[in-house]
N, C-alpha and C positions, 0 to 999 in steps of 0.2 A: 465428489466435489469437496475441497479440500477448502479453509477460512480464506485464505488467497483467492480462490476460483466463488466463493459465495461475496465476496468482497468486489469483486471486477463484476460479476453478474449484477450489482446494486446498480454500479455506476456503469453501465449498460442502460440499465431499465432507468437511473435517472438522467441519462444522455436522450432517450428518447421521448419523456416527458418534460423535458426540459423545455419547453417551447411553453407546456402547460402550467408546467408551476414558476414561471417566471413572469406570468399574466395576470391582472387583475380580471376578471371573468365575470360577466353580467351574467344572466339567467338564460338558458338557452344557444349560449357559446361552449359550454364543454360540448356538450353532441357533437355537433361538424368536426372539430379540433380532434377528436377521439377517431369518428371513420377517420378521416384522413389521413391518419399516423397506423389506422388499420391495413390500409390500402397501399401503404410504403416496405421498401425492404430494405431493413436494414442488416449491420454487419458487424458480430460481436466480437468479442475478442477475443475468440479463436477462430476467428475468420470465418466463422458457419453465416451464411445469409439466411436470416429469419423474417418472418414477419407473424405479427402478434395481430390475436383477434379482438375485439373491440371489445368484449368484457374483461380477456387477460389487462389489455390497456387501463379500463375504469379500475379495476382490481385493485391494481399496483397502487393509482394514482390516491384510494383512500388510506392504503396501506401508507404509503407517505404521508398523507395527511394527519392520520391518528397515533404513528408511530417512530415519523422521520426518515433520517434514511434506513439507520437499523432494520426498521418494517421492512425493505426491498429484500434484503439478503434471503434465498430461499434456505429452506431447511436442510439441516445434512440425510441422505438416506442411508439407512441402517446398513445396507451393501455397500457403503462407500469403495470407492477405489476396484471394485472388482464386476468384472462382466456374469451378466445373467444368461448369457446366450453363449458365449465362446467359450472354451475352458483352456488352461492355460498353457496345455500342449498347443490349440491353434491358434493361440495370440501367438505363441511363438514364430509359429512358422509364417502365420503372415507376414510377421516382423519381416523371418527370413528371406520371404518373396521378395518384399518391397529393399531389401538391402541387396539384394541378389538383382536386380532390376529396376533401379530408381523410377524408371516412366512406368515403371506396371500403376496404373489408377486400384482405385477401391474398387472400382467397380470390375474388374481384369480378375483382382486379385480374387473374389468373391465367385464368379466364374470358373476360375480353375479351381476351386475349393471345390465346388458342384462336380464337376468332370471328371475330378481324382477320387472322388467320392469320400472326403473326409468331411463333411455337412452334406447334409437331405435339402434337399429342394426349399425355399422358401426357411430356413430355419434360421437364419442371419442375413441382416439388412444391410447395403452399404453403406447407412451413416455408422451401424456396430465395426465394421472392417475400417472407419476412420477414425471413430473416438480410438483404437487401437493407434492406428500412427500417428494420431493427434497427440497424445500420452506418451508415446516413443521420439518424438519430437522429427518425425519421417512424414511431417503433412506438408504440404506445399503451394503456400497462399497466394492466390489468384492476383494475377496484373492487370490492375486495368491501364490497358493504354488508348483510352480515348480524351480527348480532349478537352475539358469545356469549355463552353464560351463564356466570353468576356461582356459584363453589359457595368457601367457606373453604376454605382449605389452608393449608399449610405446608410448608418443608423438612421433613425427616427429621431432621438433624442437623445441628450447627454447620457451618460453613462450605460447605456443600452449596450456595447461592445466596444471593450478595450483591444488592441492587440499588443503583443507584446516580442518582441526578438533581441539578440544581442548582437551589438557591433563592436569588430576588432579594431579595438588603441593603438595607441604609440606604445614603444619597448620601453618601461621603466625599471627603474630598482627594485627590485622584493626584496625589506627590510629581512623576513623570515630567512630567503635564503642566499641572498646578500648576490642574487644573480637577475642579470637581465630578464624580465618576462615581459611578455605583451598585457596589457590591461583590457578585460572583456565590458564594456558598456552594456549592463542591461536596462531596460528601457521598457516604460510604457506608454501609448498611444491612445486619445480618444476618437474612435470613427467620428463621431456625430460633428463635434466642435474641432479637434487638432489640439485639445489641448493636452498637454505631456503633465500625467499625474505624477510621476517620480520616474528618476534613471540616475546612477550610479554605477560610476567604475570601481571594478578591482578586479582582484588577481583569481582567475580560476570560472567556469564558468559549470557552474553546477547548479543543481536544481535546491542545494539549501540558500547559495547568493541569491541565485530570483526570489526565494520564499520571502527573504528579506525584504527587496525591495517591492514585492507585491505587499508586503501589511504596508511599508510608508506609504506607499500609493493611496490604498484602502484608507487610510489615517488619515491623510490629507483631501482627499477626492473624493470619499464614499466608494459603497459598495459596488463595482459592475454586475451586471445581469448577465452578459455572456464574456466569454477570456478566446479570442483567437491566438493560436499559438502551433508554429510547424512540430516538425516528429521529433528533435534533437530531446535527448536524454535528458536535458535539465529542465523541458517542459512535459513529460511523459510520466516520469517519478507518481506511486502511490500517493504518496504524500500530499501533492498538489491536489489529488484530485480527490481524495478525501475531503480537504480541507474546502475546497469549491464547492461538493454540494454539501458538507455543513453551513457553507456563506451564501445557498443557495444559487451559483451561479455556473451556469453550463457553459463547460469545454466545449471547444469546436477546433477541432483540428486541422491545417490543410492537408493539400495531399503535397507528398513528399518531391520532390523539386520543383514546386512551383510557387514558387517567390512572388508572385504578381497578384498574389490572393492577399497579403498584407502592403498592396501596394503603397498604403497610405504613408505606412513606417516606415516601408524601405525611401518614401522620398524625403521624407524626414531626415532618417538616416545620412541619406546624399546628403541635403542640405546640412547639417552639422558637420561632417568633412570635409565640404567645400569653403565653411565660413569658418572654421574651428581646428578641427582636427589638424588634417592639411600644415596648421599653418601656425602650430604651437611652437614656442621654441625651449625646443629640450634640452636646452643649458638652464634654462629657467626654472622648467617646469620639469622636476625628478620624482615628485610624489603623489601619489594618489588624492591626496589631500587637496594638492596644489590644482592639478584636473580637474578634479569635481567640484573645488572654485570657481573654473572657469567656464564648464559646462552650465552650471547653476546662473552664472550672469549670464549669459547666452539665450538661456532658457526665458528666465525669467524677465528679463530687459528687450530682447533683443524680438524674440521669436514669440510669445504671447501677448505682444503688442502690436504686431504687424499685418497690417489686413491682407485675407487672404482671396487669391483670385476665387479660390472654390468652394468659399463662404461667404460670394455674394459681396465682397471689399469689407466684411467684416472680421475682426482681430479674435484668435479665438477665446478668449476672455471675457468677449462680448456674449459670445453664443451660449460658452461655457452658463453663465452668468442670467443671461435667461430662460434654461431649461434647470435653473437651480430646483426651483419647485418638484423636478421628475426624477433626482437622484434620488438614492439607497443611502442618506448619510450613517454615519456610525454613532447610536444613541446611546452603547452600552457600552463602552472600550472594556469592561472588563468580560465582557460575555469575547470579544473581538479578541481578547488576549487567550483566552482557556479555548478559542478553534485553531489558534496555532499550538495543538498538542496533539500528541499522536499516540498512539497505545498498540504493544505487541506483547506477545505470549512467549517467553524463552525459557529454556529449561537451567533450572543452578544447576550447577555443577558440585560435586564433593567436596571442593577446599574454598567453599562457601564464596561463590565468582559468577559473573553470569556475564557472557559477552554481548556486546551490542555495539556493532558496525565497528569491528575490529579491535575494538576498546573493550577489556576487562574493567568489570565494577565487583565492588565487593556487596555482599548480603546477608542478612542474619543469617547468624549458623544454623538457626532452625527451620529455614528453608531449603535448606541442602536438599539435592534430588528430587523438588518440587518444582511443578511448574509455576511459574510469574509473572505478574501481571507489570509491564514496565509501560512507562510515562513519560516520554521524552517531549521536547521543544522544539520548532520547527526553526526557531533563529538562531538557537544557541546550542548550540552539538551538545558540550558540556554539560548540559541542563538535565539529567536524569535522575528519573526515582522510583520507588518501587510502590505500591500499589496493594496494602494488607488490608482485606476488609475493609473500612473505609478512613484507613489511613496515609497518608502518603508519606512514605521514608525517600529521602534524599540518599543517593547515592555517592560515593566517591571513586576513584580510581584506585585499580590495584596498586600499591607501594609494594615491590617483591621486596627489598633490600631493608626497607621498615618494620614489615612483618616477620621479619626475620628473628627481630628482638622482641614484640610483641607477647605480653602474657598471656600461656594460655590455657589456663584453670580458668575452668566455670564453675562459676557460683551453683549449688545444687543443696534446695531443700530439704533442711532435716525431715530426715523419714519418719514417718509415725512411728510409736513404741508395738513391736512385734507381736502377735499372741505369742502365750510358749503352751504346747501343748501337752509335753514329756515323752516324746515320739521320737525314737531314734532308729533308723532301719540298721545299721552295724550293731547298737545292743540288742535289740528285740533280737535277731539272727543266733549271737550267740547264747541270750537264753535259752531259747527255744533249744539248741542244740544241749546244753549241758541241763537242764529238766524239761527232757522232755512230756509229752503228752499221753499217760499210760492210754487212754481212749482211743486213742490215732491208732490204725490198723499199719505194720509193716509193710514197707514197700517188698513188691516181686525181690529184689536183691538181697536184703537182708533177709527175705522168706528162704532161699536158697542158701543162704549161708549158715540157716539152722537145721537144713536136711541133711539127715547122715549121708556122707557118700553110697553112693550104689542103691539107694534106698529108694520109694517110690514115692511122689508126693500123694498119693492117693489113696484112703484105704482100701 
């Protein structure tokens, strides 16, 4: 298990307790809470269906408590990366089964292992024949196609679950690249009230724009307790969900085409295209600027003032307003600013550079060929630094055509003054050779050089 794979297992184990530490908890409420999450199966992220026993549960849940998330992550073991049971001639060849036969199962494969007689009975398990194609990337994750049902709900209370999705704009200008693009709206929603904590267009629809507009939201609204959001790529990202259970607040994902699970937003959604979008006029309106003007009056005028059929004829600024008391507001913006950072381990390079997300940075020369510790921003790409003991150096982008001219003599400490010893291996040699040592006994060769010919060394 590799810092990736101990990193996903955290937020595993804090996607499961998340129901727990998202509760104020009387005396006598963890117990039930705990069976109950014992008694469930869930489905990590390698798709293995687990279920955990009621002291692994307790375990975790103080390991969080004494130590955060850091505490979740488990330990690496010393056999990392390599099987105890297979050896690497038979990873091989499962490999080659399962490529040879895509439908042969683990457990097929593991049978004819048996019956060709390259493993003994009982000597390998089929989840060992699937961490093998789990790792080969030859596993293949179970569908479920059942359906669930549909029943009305709601949060309990204000900030208790946001959802969040993006809606496709009108085609504007991109200043950058001076061509038509569509404008992605991303957006947030409160189950409990309908009130919209923040949403903002622009160009591109990636998981660093939502990071964005998740801190304004955060800023202006407080903190949610849970984030409903589908499978797209710019709600999945490390990033996010790092950042979530540092803000302690659990993902819930739906499942993948079924859009009726964020029904609240999608009619939100509607209703903005229907009143807005629709009906902008883009001779007018060419900037992003200009949009999010207009959405913002909409919002704020129009749509947080209107009582809603299914908040009882109340406006949701009402509801908002009195579940104020039950939000997570933000009392430290500076603690709120230092969990939108993120930290990775990359290796410099030789001509003193370390890449990150495409982009070369430069780094002391004296960390050439070490690994480092980098510091990045979760709003500002450009935002990165390095990470020395407990210093933070700021990084810049490589300049090739800069550095071209760039001095590069280093400065280097006068040396201490040398012993002298009077020790020279070239004179000592030819001393020795021109007076020699009358004590020193001939070598065999010049012993033969002073025997007469024909003569016998021996008396």
């Amino acid at each position: 298990m590799n810092d990736d794979d101990r990193t996903k297992e955290a937020l595993f184990r804090h996607a499961i307790l998340g129901e727990v530490l998202s509760r104020s908890l009387r005396k006598g409420q963890l117990h039930p809470l705990l069976t109950e999450l014992a008694s469930q199966t869930f489905e990590d992220y390698r798709g293995r269906p687990r279920q955990m026993a009621y002291k692994t549960l307790e375990e975790w849940l103080y390991k969080y408590r004494n130590g955060g998330f850091e505490a979740l992550k488990p330990q690496p073991r010393s056999d990392q990366g390599q099987s105890r049971i297979l050896t690497p001639d038979l990873e091989q060849l499962i490999v080659d089964l399962k490529r040879e036969d895509p439908g042969r199962s683990a457990a097929l494969i593991l049978r004819e292992l048996e019956l060709a007689g390259r493993i003994a009975r009982s000597q390998a398990s089929v989840s060992a024949i699937q961490r093998v194609l789990r790792r080969k990337g030859l596993s293949i994750p179970k569908m479920e196609l059942d359906v669930p049902a549909r029943y009305r709900w709601q949060a309990s209370m204000a900030g208790e679950l946001w959802q969040a999705d993006a809606l496709h704009g009108p085609m504007l200008i991109n200043p950058a690249t001076h061509r038509p693009q569509r404008a992605i709206i991303f957006g947030l929603l409160d189950d409990r009230s309908r009130v919209v904590p923040y949403l903002e267009a622009g160009f591109g629809e990636t998981e660093h724009r939502f990071l964005g507009v998740f801190h304004n939201a955060i800023a202006r609204r407080g903190i949610p307790r849970k984030l409903l959001l589908d499978n797209h790529k710019s709600f999945t990202g490390s990033d996010l969900r790092i950042l979530c259970a540092k803000l302690d607040t659990h993902i819930v994902h739906s499942r993948p085409g079924d859009a009726p699970t964020k029904g609240k937003l999608e009619r939100f959604w509607r209703t903005l295209r229907d009143h807005l979008i629709d009906r902008l006029d883009l001779k007018t309106v060419t900037t992003l600027d200009e949009l999010n003007l207009r959405i913002w009056s909409y919002v704020e005028a129009e749509y947080h003032c209107r009582p809603h059929a299914s908040l009882s004829g109340k406006t949701p600024l009402e509801v908002w307003e009195g579940d104020a008391a039950d939000i997570r507001w933000v009392t430290d913006h500076g603690h709120l600013e230092q969990a939108f950072y993120g930290e990775v381990d990359r290796l410099a390079r030789n001509d003193s550079t370390v890449q990150w997300r495409g982009t070369l940075y430069e780094v002391p020369p004296y960390l050439r060929g070490a690994k480092v510790r980098l510091r990045y921003s979760l709003l500002n790409p450009n935002r990165v630094s390095l990470l020395d003991a407990n210093v933070e150096i700021p990084l810049r982008v490589v300049d090739p055509v800069g550095n071209a001219h760039r001095h590069r003599n280093v400065s280097k400490p006068e040396p201490d003054e040398k012993p002298k010893t009077g020790l020279n291996a070239p004179d000592l040699m030819l001393d020795k050779m021109i007076h020699p040592d009358p004590a020193q006994k001939p070598t065999t060769q010049e012993t033969r050089k002073e025997t007469p010919e024909g003569g016998d060394d021996h008396e």
